[in-house]
N, C-alpha and C positions, 0 to 999 in steps of 0.2 A: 504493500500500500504506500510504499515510499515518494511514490511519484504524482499520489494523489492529495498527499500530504503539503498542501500549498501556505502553510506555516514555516515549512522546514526552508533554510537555508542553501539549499542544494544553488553548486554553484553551472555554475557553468564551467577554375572549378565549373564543375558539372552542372547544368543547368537543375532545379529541380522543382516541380512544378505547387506551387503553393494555392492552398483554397481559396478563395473567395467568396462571397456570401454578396450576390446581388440583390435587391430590394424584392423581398416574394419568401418563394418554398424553395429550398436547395435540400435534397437527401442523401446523406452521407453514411459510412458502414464506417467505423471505427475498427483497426486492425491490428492498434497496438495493445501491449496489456495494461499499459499505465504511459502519461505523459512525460514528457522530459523537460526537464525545467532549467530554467540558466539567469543570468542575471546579466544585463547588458548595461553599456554607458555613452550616451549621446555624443559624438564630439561632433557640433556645430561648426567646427570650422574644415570638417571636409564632409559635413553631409551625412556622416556613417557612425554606424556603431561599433561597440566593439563588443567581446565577450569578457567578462569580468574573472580576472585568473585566480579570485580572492583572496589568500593573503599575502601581499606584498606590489597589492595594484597599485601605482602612482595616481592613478584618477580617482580610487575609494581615500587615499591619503589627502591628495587634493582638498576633496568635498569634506574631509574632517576635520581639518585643519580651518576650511573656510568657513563650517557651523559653527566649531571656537572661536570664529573672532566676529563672530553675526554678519559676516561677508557675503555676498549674493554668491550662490552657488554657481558655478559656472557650466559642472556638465549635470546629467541625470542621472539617475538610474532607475530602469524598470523590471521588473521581473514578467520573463517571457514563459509561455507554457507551450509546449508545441506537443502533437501525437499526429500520428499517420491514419488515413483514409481513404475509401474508397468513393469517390464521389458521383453520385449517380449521375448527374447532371453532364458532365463531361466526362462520365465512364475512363476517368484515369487514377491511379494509384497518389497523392497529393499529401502532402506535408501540410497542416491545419494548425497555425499559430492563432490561441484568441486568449483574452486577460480572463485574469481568475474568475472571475461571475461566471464566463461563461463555462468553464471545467469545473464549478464548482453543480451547475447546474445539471451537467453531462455524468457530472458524480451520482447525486441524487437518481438520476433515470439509470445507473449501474448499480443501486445499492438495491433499486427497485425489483431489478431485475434479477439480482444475486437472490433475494427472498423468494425469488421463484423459480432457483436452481438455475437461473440462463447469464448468461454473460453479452455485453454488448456487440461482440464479435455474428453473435447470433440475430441481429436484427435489425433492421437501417433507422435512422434516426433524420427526424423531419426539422429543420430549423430555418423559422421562419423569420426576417427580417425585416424590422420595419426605422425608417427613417436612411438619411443617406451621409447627414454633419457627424460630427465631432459630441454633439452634443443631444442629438437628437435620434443617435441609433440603438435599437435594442433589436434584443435576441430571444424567440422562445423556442425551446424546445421541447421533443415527444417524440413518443414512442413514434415509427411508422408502422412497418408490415416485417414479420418474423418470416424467413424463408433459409433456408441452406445455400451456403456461399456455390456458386455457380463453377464449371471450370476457368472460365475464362477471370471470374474473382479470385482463383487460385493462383494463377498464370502471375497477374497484376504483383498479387501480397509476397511473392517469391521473386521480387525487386526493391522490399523492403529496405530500407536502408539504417545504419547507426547513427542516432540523431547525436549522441553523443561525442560522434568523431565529427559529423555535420558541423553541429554548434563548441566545436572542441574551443576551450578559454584561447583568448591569445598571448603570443610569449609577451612577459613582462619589459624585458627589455627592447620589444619591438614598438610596444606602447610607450616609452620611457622617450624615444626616438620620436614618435611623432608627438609629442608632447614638446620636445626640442627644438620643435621647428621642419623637420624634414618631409619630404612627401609623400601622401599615401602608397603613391605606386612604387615608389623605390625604396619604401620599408615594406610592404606587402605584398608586393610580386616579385623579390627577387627570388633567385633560384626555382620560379616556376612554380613555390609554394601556390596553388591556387586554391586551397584550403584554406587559406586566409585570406579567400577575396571578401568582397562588399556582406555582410550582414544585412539582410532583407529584412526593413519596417513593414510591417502589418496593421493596418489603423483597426 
């Protein structure tokens, strides 16, 4: 349950294809067993984020150094949730980043379902959206239609991927560098590292 545990501290290239949730009914199969969760930090000044290495991050040292002295804080940090899906909608295999409400609500429709011996793996989930701002969008979700994953849903789930090497922290000292001044692509692409490309925002 570690993954569902969004209290917990857990810390934190190839195209991959991430959900989206247009204004309506989107239905989704959930494929993983539990979320993966990481912790990310805004830098504003090249547009990207980054993954939080935890302890010994110059940007978490930053921002606590700058609460000491009542300083405006300069970068963020968010805590991201991502799990794997299968999405009916565009019938492809999809990486699903959304904030805690919404996994926390995703939770409840798995603890529902555990009460009656099934797992969410077992049955598509309807999430309907409404509004399109920042301020004005919500999410509900429910049960859809219980059915047995199809072959071609098997085919899909057997490209699953480790979100954990996906979202793997970045080195400290590579952060340390563009903190210094230097530029994303020539602290972040060299050597072809493409694992360390661009961190994909999700509103």
């Amino acid at each position: 349950m570690t993954g569902w545990d969004f209290d917990s501290k857990s810390k934190s290239n190839t195209k991959h294809n991430f959900t989206k949730f247009p204004v309506g009914i989107t239905r989704i199969r959930i494929v993983d067993e539990e979320p993966f969760q990481r912790w990310t930090h805004w830098m504003p000044q090249f547009k990207r984020s980054i993954n939080c290495p935890g302890k010994g991050c110059p940007i978490c040292e930053i921002r606590k150094n700058q609460k000491a002295n009542k300083e405006k804080e300069t970068y963020s940090t968010t805590n991201r949730i991502a799990i794997q899906v299968l999405n009916r909608e565009t019938g492809k295999l999809e990486i699903m980043e959304q904030g805690r409400t919404f996994f926390e609500d995703l939770r409840d429709i798995m603890e529902e379902l555990h009460d009656n011996n099934k797992k969410l793996i077992d049955v598509d989930i309807k999430v309907k959206r409404r509004g399109e701002g920042k301020d004005d969008t919500s999410y509900h979700l429910d049960i859809d239609k219980e059915y047995p994953l199809t072959e071609e849903d098997k085919k899909l789930i057997n490209d699953k991927i480790n979100l954990s090497e996906l979202f793997k922290p970045h080195d400290i000292n590579k952060i340390t560098r563009l903190l210094n001044g230097e530029k994303w692509e020539d602290v972040m692409y060299e050597n072809n590292e493409s694992n360390d490309d661009e961190v994909i925002e999700v509103s």
